[in-house]
Backbone bond lengths (Angstrom), bond angles and torsions (degrees), N, CA, C in turn:
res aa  C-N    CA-C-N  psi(-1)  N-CA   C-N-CA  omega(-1)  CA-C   N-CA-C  phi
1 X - - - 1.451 - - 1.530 109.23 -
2 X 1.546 118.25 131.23 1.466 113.10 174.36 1.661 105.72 -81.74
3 X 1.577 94.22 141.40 0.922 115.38 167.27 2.246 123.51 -29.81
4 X 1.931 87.67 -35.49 1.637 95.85 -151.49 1.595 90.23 -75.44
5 X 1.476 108.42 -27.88 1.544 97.50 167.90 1.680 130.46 -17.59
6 X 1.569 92.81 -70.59 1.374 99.63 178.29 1.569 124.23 -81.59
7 X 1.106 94.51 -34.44 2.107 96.20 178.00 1.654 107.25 -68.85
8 X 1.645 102.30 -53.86 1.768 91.49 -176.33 1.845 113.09 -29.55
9 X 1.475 97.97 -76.62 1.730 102.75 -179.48 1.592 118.34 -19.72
10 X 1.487 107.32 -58.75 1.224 123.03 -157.97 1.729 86.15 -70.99
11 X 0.839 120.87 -72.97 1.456 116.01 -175.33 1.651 114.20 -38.16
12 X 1.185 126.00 -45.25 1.447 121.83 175.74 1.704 100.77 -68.99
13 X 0.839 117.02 -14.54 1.802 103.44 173.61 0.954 103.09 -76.14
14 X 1.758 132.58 -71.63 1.381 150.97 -171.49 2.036 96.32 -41.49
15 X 1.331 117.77 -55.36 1.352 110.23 -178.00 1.286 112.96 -61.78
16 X 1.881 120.84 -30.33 1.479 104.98 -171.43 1.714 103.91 -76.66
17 X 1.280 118.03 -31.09 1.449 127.03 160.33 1.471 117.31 -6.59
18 X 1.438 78.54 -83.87 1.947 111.21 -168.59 1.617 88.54 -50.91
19 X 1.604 122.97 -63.07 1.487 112.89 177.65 1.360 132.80 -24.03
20 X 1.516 102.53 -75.83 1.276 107.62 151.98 1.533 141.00 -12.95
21 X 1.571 110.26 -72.01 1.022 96.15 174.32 1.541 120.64 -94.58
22 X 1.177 125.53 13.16 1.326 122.50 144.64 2.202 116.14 -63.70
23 X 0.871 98.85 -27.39 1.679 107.17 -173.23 1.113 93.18 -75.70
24 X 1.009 134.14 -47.32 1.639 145.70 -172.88 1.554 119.32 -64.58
25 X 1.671 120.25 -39.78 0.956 128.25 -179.99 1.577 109.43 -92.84
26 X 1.438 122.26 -9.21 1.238 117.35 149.04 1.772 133.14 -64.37
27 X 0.822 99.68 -24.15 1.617 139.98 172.38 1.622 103.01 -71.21
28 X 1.038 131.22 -29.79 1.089 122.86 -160.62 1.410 116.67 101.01
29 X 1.335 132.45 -37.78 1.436 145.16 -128.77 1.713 104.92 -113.24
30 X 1.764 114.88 24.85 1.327 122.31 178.89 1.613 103.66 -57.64
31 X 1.472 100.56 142.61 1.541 123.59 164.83 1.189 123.89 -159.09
32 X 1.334 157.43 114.23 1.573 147.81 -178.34 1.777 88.07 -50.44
33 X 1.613 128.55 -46.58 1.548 105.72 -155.09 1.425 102.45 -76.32
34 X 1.970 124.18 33.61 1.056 131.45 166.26 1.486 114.47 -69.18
35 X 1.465 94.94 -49.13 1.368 100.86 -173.12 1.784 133.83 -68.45
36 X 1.346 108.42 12.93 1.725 129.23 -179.44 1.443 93.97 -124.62
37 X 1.369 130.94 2.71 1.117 108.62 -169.02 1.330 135.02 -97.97
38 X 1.505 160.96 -176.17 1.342 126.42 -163.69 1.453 75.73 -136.62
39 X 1.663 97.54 155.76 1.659 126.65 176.81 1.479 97.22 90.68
40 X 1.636 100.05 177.61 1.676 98.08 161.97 2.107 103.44 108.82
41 X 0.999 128.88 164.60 1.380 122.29 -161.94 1.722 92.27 -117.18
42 X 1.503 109.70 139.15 1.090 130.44 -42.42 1.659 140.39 -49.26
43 X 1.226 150.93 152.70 1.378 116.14 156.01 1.217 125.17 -89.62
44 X 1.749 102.47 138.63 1.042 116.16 -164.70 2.006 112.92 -76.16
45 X 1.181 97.86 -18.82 1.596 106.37 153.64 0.916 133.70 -13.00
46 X 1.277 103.81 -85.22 1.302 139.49 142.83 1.537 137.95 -37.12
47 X 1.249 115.02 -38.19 1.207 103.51 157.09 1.606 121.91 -89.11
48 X 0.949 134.84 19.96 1.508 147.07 -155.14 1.555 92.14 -109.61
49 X 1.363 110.12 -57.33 1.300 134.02 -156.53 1.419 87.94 -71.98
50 X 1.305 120.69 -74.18 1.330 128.39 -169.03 1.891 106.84 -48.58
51 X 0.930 109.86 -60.08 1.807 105.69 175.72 1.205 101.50 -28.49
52 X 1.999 105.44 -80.64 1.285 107.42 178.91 1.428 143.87 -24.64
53 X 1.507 96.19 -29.43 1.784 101.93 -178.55 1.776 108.31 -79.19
54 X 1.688 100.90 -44.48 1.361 110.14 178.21 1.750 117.34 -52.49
55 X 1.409 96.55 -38.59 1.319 96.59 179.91 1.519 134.07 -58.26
56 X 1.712 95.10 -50.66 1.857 106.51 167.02 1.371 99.77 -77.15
57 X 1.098 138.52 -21.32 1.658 125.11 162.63 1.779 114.86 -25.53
58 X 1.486 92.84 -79.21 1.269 127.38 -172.21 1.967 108.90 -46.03
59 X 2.028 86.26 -59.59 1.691 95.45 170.69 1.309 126.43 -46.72
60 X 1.611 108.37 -55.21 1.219 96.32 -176.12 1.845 130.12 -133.02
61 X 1.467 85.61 21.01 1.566 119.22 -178.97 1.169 122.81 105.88
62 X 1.270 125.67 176.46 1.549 127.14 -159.29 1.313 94.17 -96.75
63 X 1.447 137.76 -34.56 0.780 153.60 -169.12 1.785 141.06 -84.10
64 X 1.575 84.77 -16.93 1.257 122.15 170.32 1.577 124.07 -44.65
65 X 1.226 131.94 153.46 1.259 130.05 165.04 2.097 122.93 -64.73
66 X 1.526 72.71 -31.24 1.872 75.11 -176.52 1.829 97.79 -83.98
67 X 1.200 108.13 -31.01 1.811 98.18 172.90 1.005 102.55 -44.36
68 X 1.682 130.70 -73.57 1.618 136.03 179.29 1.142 94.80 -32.12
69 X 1.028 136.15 -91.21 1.890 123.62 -134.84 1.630 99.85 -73.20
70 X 1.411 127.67 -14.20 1.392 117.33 176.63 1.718 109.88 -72.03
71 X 1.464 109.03 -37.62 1.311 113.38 -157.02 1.817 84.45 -98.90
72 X 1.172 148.63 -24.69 1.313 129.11 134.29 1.304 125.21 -17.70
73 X 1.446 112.27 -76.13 1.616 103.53 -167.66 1.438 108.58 -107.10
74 X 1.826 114.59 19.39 1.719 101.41 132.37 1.747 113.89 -64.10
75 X 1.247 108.71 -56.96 1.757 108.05 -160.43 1.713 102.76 -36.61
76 X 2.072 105.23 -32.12 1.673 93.96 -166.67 1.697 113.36 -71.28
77 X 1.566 83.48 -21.75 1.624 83.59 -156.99 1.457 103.49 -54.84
78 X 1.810 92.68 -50.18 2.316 88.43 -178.91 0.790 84.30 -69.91
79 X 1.883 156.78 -113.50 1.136 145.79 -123.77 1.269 107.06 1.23
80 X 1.730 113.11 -66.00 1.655 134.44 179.50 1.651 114.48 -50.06
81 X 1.168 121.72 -31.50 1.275 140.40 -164.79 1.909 124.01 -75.11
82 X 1.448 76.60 -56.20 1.737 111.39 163.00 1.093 121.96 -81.06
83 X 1.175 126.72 -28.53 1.863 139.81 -148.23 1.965 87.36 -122.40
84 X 1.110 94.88 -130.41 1.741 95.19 -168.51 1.605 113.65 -60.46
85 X 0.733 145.01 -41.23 1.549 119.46 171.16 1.874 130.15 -52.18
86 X 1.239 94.29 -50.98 1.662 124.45 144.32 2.191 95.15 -16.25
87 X 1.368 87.39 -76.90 1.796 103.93 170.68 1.629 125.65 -17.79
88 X 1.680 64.93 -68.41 1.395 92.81 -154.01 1.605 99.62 -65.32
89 X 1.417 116.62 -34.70 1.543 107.19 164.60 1.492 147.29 -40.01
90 X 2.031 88.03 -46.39 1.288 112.95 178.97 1.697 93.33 -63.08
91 X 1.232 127.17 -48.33 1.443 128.18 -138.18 1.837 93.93 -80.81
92 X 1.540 125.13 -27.88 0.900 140.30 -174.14 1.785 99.48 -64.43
93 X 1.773 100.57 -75.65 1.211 114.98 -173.27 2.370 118.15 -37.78
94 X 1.510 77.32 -39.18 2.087 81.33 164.10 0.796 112.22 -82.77
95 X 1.454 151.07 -23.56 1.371 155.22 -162.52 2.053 89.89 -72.17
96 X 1.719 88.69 -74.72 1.390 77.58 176.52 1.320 135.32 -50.60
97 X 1.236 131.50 -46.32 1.584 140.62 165.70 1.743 104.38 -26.95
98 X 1.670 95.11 -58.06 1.824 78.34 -169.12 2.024 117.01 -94.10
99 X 1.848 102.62 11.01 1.430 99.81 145.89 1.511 137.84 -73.05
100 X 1.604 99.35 -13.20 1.196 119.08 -144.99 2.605 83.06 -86.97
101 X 1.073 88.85 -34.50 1.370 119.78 177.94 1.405 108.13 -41.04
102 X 1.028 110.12 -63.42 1.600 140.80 -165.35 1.926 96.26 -63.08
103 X 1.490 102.40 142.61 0.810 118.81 -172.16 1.924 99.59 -57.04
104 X 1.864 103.24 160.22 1.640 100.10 -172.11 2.072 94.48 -53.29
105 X 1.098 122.46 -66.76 1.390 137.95 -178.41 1.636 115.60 -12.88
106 X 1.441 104.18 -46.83 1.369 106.75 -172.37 1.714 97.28 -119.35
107 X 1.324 135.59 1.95 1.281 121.56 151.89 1.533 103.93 -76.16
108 X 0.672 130.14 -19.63 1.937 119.87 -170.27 1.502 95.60 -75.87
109 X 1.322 123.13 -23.06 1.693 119.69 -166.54 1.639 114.78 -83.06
110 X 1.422 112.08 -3.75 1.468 129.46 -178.75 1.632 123.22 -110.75
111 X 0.992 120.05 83.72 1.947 109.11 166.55 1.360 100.81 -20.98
112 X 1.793 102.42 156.69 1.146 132.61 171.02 2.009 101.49 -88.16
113 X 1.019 93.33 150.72 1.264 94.32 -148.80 1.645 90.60 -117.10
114 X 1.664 123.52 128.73 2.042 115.50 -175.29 1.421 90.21 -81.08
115 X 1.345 93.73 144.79 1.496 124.47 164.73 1.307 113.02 -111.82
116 X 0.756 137.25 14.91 1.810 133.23 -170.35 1.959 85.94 -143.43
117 X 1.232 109.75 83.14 1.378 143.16 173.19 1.721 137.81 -91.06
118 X 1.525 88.86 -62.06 1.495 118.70 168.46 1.539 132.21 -108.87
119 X 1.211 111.18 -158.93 1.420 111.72 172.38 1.315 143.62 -141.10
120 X 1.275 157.39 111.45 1.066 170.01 -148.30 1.609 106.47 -47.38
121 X 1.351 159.15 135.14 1.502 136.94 -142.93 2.279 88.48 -96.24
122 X 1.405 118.48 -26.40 1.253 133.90 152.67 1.637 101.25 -37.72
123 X 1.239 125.77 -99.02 1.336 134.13 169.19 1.534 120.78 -5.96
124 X 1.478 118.13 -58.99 1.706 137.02 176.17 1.700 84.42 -76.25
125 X 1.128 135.87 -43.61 1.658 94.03 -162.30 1.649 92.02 -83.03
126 X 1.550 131.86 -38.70 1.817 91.80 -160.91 1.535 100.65 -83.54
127 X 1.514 126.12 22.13 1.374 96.18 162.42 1.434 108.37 -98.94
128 X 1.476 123.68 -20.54 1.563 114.44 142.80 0.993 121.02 -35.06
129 X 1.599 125.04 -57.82 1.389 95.55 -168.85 1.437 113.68 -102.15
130 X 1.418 120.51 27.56 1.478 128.76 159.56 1.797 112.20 -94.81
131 X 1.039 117.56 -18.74 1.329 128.38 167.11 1.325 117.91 -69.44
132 X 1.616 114.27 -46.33 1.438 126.54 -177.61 1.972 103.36 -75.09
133 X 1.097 103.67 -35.08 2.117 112.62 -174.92 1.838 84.56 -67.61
134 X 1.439 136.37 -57.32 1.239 133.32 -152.90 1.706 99.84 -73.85
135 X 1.229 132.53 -24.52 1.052 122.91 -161.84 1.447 101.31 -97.56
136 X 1.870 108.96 -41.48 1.675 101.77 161.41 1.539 133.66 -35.31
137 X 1.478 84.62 -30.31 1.252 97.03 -158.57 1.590 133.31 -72.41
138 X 1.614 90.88 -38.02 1.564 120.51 -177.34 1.376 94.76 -92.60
Protein backbone atom coordinates (compact mmCIF):
# COMPACT_ATOMS: atom_id res chain seq x y z
CA UNK A 1 0.00 0.00 0.00
CA UNK A 2 1.41 3.56 -0.84
CA UNK A 3 1.99 5.54 1.66
CA UNK A 4 0.09 8.66 -0.53
CA UNK A 5 -3.02 6.69 0.09
CA UNK A 6 -3.27 7.85 3.45
CA UNK A 7 -1.40 11.32 3.61
CA UNK A 8 -2.88 12.64 0.20
CA UNK A 9 -6.60 12.64 1.92
CA UNK A 10 -5.38 13.94 5.08
CA UNK A 11 -3.63 16.68 3.41
CA UNK A 12 -6.65 17.78 1.24
CA UNK A 13 -8.63 18.16 4.52
CA UNK A 14 -5.91 20.13 6.42
CA UNK A 15 -5.70 22.43 3.01
CA UNK A 16 -9.54 22.77 2.78
CA UNK A 17 -9.15 23.85 6.57
CA UNK A 18 -6.50 26.44 6.12
CA UNK A 19 -9.06 27.66 3.16
CA UNK A 20 -11.63 28.04 5.19
CA UNK A 21 -10.37 29.88 7.63
CA UNK A 22 -8.62 32.13 5.45
CA UNK A 23 -12.31 32.83 3.69
CA UNK A 24 -13.51 33.52 6.99
CA UNK A 25 -10.96 35.97 8.08
CA UNK A 26 -11.64 37.88 5.00
CA UNK A 27 -15.07 38.13 6.20
CA UNK A 28 -14.15 39.45 9.21
CA UNK A 29 -15.02 36.17 11.04
CA UNK A 30 -11.10 35.01 11.84
CA UNK A 31 -10.63 32.27 14.54
CA UNK A 32 -7.94 29.35 14.79
CA UNK A 33 -11.23 27.28 16.40
CA UNK A 34 -12.06 27.78 12.54
CA UNK A 35 -10.00 25.28 11.60
CA UNK A 36 -11.95 22.02 13.54
CA UNK A 37 -14.90 23.44 12.56
CA UNK A 38 -17.70 21.87 10.41
CA UNK A 39 -19.61 23.65 7.42
CA UNK A 40 -18.21 26.66 5.70
CA UNK A 41 -16.62 26.84 1.89
CA UNK A 42 -14.84 24.59 0.97
CA UNK A 43 -15.81 21.26 2.64
CA UNK A 44 -13.21 19.64 3.71
CA UNK A 45 -15.39 16.38 3.67
CA UNK A 46 -15.44 16.41 0.69
CA UNK A 47 -12.32 16.95 -0.32
CA UNK A 48 -10.86 14.13 1.86
CA UNK A 49 -13.21 11.80 0.31
CA UNK A 50 -12.56 12.92 -3.09
CA UNK A 51 -8.51 12.62 -2.82
CA UNK A 52 -9.14 9.41 -1.29
CA UNK A 53 -11.10 8.07 -4.20
CA UNK A 54 -8.47 9.54 -6.70
CA UNK A 55 -5.89 7.99 -4.87
CA UNK A 56 -7.08 4.12 -4.88
CA UNK A 57 -8.19 5.04 -8.40
CA UNK A 58 -4.78 5.56 -9.55
CA UNK A 59 -3.44 2.63 -6.89
CA UNK A 60 -5.35 0.18 -7.88
CA UNK A 61 -7.52 1.17 -10.88
CA UNK A 62 -10.55 2.92 -11.69
CA UNK A 63 -12.06 -0.05 -12.08
CA UNK A 64 -11.17 -1.78 -9.16
CA UNK A 65 -13.23 -3.12 -6.33
CA UNK A 66 -11.70 -0.80 -3.69
CA UNK A 67 -12.49 2.28 -6.23
CA UNK A 68 -16.26 1.09 -5.78
CA UNK A 69 -16.52 0.97 -2.15
CA UNK A 70 -14.34 4.26 -1.82
CA UNK A 71 -16.45 6.22 -4.23
CA UNK A 72 -19.56 4.47 -2.46
CA UNK A 73 -19.04 5.79 0.86
CA UNK A 74 -17.64 9.15 -0.54
CA UNK A 75 -21.23 9.85 -2.25
CA UNK A 76 -22.56 9.03 1.67
CA UNK A 77 -20.29 11.04 3.31
CA UNK A 78 -21.59 14.43 1.23
CA UNK A 79 -24.90 12.98 0.78
CA UNK A 80 -24.52 13.43 4.86
CA UNK A 81 -22.89 16.77 4.45
CA UNK A 82 -25.47 18.46 2.22
CA UNK A 83 -28.51 16.41 3.29
CA UNK A 84 -28.85 16.06 7.21
CA UNK A 85 -26.18 17.93 8.76
CA UNK A 86 -26.91 20.79 6.28
CA UNK A 87 -30.42 20.10 8.61
CA UNK A 88 -29.27 19.82 11.36
CA UNK A 89 -27.91 23.44 11.10
CA UNK A 90 -31.04 24.89 9.90
CA UNK A 91 -32.83 22.99 12.82
CA UNK A 92 -30.12 24.33 15.27
CA UNK A 93 -30.12 27.94 13.87
CA UNK A 94 -34.38 28.04 14.91
CA UNK A 95 -33.82 26.30 17.93
CA UNK A 96 -31.76 29.19 18.87
CA UNK A 97 -34.06 32.02 17.53
CA UNK A 98 -36.92 30.69 19.65
CA UNK A 99 -34.44 30.37 22.91
CA UNK A 100 -33.45 33.58 22.21
CA UNK A 101 -37.51 34.27 22.84
CA UNK A 102 -37.71 32.85 26.14
CA UNK A 103 -37.64 34.83 28.97
CA UNK A 104 -33.63 35.95 30.20
CA UNK A 105 -34.38 33.13 33.22
CA UNK A 106 -35.15 30.25 31.11
CA UNK A 107 -32.88 31.20 28.07
CA UNK A 108 -29.75 30.87 30.31
CA UNK A 109 -30.97 27.09 30.98
CA UNK A 110 -30.26 26.08 27.19
CA UNK A 111 -26.74 25.91 25.19
CA UNK A 112 -26.36 27.76 22.14
CA UNK A 113 -26.81 25.44 19.72
CA UNK A 114 -23.95 25.42 15.96
CA UNK A 115 -25.63 26.18 13.00
CA UNK A 116 -22.93 26.12 10.49
CA UNK A 117 -23.02 22.11 10.39
CA UNK A 118 -23.34 21.21 6.77
CA UNK A 119 -22.85 22.24 3.38
CA UNK A 120 -24.08 24.17 0.60
CA UNK A 121 -24.25 21.39 -2.59
CA UNK A 122 -21.70 24.59 -4.21
CA UNK A 123 -19.47 24.08 -1.09
CA UNK A 124 -19.25 19.84 -1.55
CA UNK A 125 -18.51 20.26 -5.19
CA UNK A 126 -15.25 22.66 -5.03
CA UNK A 127 -14.02 20.66 -2.25
CA UNK A 128 -14.48 17.74 -4.68
CA UNK A 129 -12.93 19.26 -7.00
CA UNK A 130 -10.16 20.68 -4.69
CA UNK A 131 -9.60 17.21 -3.35
CA UNK A 132 -9.38 15.71 -6.87
CA UNK A 133 -6.57 19.05 -8.10
CA UNK A 134 -4.57 17.98 -4.57
CA UNK A 135 -4.34 14.43 -5.31
CA UNK A 136 -3.36 15.18 -9.12
CA UNK A 137 -1.19 17.01 -7.87
CA UNK A 138 1.06 15.14 -5.42
Amino acid sequence: MSYKIVIVPFLALIIAQIIKVILDARKGEFSWGNLNRYGGMPSSHSAMVAALCVEIGMATGFNSAYFAIALAFSFLIVRDAVGLRRNLGKHGKILNMLIKDLPDYKENKYPFLEERLGHTYWQALVGILLGIIIALLI
